[in-house]
Each structure stands twice: as structure tokens, then as C-alpha cells.
C-alpha positions in Angstrom: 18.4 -27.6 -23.9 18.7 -24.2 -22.4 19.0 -24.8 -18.4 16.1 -22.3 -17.4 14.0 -24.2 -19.9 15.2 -27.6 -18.3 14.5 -26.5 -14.4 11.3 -25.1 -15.3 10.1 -28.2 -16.7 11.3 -30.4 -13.8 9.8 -27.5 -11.3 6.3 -27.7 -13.4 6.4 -31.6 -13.3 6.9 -31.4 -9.4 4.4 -29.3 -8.9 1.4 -31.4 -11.1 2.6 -34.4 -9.1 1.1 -32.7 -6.1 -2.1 -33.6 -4.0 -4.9 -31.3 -3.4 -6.0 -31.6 0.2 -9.2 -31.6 1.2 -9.5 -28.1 3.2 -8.0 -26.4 0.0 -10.6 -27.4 -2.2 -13.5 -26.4 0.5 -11.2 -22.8 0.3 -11.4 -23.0 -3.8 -15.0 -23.4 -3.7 -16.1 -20.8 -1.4 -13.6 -18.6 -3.4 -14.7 -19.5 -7.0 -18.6 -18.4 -5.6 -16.6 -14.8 -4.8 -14.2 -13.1 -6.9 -11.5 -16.5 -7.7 -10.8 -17.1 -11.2 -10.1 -20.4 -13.1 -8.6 -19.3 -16.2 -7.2 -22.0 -19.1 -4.4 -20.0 -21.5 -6.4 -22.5 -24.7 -8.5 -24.9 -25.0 -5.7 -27.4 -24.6 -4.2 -26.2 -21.6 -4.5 -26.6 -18.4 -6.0 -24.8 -15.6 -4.8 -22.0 -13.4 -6.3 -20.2 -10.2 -5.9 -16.2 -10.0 -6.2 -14.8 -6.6 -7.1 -10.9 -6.6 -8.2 -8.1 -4.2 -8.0 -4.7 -3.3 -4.8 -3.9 -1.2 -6.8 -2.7 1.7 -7.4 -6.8 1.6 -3.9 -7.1 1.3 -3.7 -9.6 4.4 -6.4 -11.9 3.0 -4.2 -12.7 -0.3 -1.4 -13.1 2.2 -3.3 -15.4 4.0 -4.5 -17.6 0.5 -0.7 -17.5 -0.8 0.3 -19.6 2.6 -2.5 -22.0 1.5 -1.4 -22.3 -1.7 2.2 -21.7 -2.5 3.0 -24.5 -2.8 1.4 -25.0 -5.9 2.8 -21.3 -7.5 5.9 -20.1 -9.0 5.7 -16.8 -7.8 4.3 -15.0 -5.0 1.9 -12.2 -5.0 2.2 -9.3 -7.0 0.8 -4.8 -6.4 -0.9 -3.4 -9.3 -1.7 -0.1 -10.2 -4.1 1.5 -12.6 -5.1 5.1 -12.8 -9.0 5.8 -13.5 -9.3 8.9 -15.4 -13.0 9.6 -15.8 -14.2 12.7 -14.0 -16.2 11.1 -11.3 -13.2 9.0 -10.2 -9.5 10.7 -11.1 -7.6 8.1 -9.0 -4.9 5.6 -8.8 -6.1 2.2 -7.6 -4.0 -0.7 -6.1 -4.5 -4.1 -6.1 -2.8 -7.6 -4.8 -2.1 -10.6 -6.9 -1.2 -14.2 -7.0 -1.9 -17.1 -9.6 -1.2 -20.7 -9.3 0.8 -22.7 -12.0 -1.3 -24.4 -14.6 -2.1 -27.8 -13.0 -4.6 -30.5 -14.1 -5.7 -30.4 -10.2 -7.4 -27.1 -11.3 -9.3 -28.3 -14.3 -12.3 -30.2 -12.6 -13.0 -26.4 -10.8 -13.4 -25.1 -14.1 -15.5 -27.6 -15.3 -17.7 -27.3 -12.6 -17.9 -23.4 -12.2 -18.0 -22.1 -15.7 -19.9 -22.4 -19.0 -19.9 -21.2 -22.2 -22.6 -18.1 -22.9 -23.8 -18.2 -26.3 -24.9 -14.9 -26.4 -21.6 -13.1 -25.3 -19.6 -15.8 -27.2 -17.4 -16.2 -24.0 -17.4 -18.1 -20.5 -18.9 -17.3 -17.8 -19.6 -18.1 -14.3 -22.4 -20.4 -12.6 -23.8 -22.3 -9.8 -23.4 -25.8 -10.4 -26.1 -27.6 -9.7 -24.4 -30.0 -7.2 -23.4 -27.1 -4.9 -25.2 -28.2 -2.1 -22.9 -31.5 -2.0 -20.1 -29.3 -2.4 -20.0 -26.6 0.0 -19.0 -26.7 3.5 -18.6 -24.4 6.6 -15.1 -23.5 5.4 -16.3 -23.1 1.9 -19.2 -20.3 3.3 -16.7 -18.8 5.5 -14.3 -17.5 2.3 -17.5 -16.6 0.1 -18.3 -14.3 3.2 -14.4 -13.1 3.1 -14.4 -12.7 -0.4 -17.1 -11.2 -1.1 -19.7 -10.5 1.8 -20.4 -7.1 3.9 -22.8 -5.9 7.0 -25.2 -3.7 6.4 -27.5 -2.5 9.1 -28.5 -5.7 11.3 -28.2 -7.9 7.8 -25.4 -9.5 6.1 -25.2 -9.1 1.8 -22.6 -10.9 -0.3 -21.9 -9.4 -3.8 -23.8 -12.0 -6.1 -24.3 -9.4 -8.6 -23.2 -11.3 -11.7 -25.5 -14.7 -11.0 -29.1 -15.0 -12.4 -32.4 -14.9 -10.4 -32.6 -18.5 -11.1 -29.4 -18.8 -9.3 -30.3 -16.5 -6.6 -33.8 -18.2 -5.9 -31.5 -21.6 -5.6 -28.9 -20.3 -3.4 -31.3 -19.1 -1.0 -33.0 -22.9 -0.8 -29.0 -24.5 0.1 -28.3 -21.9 2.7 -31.5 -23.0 4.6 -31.6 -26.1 4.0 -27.6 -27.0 5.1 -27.0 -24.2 7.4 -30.7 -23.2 8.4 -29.6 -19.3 7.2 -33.0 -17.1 6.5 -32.0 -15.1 3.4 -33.8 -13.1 0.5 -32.4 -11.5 -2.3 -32.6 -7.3 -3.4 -32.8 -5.9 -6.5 -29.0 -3.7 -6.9 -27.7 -1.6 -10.1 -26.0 -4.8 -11.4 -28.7 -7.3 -11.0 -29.2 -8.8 -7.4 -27.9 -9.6 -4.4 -28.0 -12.2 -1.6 -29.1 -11.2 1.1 -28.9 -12.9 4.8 -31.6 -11.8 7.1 -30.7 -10.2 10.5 -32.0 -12.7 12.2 -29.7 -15.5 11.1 -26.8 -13.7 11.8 -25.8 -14.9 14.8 -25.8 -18.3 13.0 -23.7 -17.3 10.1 -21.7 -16.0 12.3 -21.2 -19.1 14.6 -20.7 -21.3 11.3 -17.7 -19.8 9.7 -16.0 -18.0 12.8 -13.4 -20.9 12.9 -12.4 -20.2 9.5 -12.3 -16.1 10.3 -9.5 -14.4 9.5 -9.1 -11.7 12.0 -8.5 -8.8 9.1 -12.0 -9.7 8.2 -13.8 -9.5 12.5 -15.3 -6.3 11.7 -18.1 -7.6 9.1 -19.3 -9.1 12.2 -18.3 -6.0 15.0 -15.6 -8.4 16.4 
């Protein structure tokens, strides 16, 4: 057997063997509500977590590789793609990682995606259990992933989710972390929306879990 081959599989069954603690799965849920994928190669494989931002967030994939090298093979990786309609004309860059494919990752899948039978494909929603599943540290990454001030108020991009969703998102965030929010109507869909006066207590909820790259969605 070729000795690459051989050291990869005895890396790989290493790696499966290993534990998921507790805070990392609170990180991969708030993560999987934002821009984290959970993508399976077939139906028969299992599943992998990819990790992807702009590089002006460059310090925030930094910061999620040192949670979760361990379970990788490689570190991150900069990609670049050019946009050449009129409007745009520019190079952009972007930051990488992806775990290996471990059964560990499976049960996020499961949870976060299902098949759409009118775009023959998979797609994400919000599992019914949620409110069971997400914690402080879990809000405080959605925010990082995904949220931004505007004005007095607080919006996190939850463009690609239903109204259904929206309407049921806006029930847990009052009803675990008393957090007044609405949702607006935006060029995608819609988008959750935290009222100004709640946050202060958004705020107070996730700032342990703060990364400092990220104080200035809060005037930190």
C-alpha cells in the first residue's frame, strides 16, 4: 500500500475517534444559522464543515481554525475571484478552512438541512428544536457571522430563511433571551431585525463570547 495512502488513513481514523466538546457544538450552531456549511461529498459519506468569509474577516476564520483544527487536515486557505460585470469590475478575496469528513458532523446536517423539492437540491432550515439548542455562545457567533448595526438597531442577514422561519425566530429570541425583534422586508426576502431597545441586552448576552475584531458592531 502506497505510504501517503497508509498515513492518511491512520490520520483520518485518529481524527473520527475524536470527541466533540460541548462549547464547539454551541459555536457550530450559531455558525450553521449564519454562513457555515455542512456539506456530504454523496449520499454515503460523511460530513464536513466549511468555514468561509471575506478576508476583511480574516481574524474571525483565524479565530474558528484554533477551535477546530484539530479536527482538519489543512489550515485555511485565500481565494480570489474576479467579478467582471460592469457594475462591479473587481477582484474579491476570501478565507477558507474545512474540517475532515467526520461522523461527528453528520447529526448537524441532519438537523440543519432538508431536501427542497422544488429546486431538487438541499437547503437550509430552522429546526424546529432550536430553542433547546441555542445558547449564549451559540447567539454570539450568529451575531459574528452574520449580524450588523444599523442606526440604534441590530439586523442579522437571515435573508435566505422563510417568513415562517422569521415569525418563529423572533418568538425564541424573546422567549430565552427576552430580545424585542421584528423582521423587514429586504431585496432577498427578509431580515431579522433586533429592536434598539434590546440592544443593550444582546449586547450583555454574547459580549463574553466577543471577539474583539468584531467590538465595532456594538461601538466598542
Amino acid at each position: 500500500m502506497n505510504s501517503f495512502i497508509r498515513t492518511y488513513r491512520t490520520f483520518s481514523k485518529e481524527k473520527a475517534n475524536l470527541e466533540l466538546p460541548l462549547e464547539l457544538r454551541e459555536v457550530i450552531i450559531g455558525t450553521m444559522l449564519g454562513d457555515l456549511s455542512a456539506e456530504k461529498r454523496n449520499i454515503n459519506s460523511n460530513t464536513r464543515l466549511q468555514f468561509k468569509q471575506s478576508m476583511i474577516n480574516e481574524a474571525y476564520i483565524l479565530h474558528l481554525y484554533s477551535l477546530f483544527k484539530d479536527f482538519c487536515g489543512t489550515g485555511p486557505k485565500i481565494l480570489s475571484r474576479f467579478d467582471s460585470r460592469p457594475t462591479k469590475n473587481k477582484e474579491y478575496a476570501s478565507i477558507k478552512f474545512q474540517t475532515l469528513s467526520l461522523p461527528i458532523f453528520n447529526e448537524f446536517r441532519e438537523i440543519f438541512y432538508v431536501f427542497d423539492q422544488n429546486h431538487k437540491k438541499e437547503i437550509k432550515k430552522i429546526p424546529l428544536n432550536l430553542e433547546d439548542l441555542l445558547t449564549e455562545r451559540s447567539l454570539a457567533y450568529w451575531i459574528m457571522d452574520d449580524g450588523y448595526k444599523s442606526g440604534k438597531g441590530f439586523y442579522i442577514c437571515t435573508d435566505s430563511y422563510t417568513l415562517t422561519e422569521h415569525l418563529f425566530l423572533i418568538t425564541i429570541l424573546k422567549s430565552k433571551f427576552n430580545l424585542d425583534c421584528s423582521y423587514h422586508t429586504h431585496t432577498n426576502g427578509y431580515r431579522l431585525y433586533i429592536k434598539s431597545t434590546s440592544k443593550e441586552q444582546l449586547l450583555k448576552l454574547i459580549k463574553p463570547y466577543l471577539i474583539s475584531h468584531f467590538y465595532y458592531k456594538f461601538d466598542l
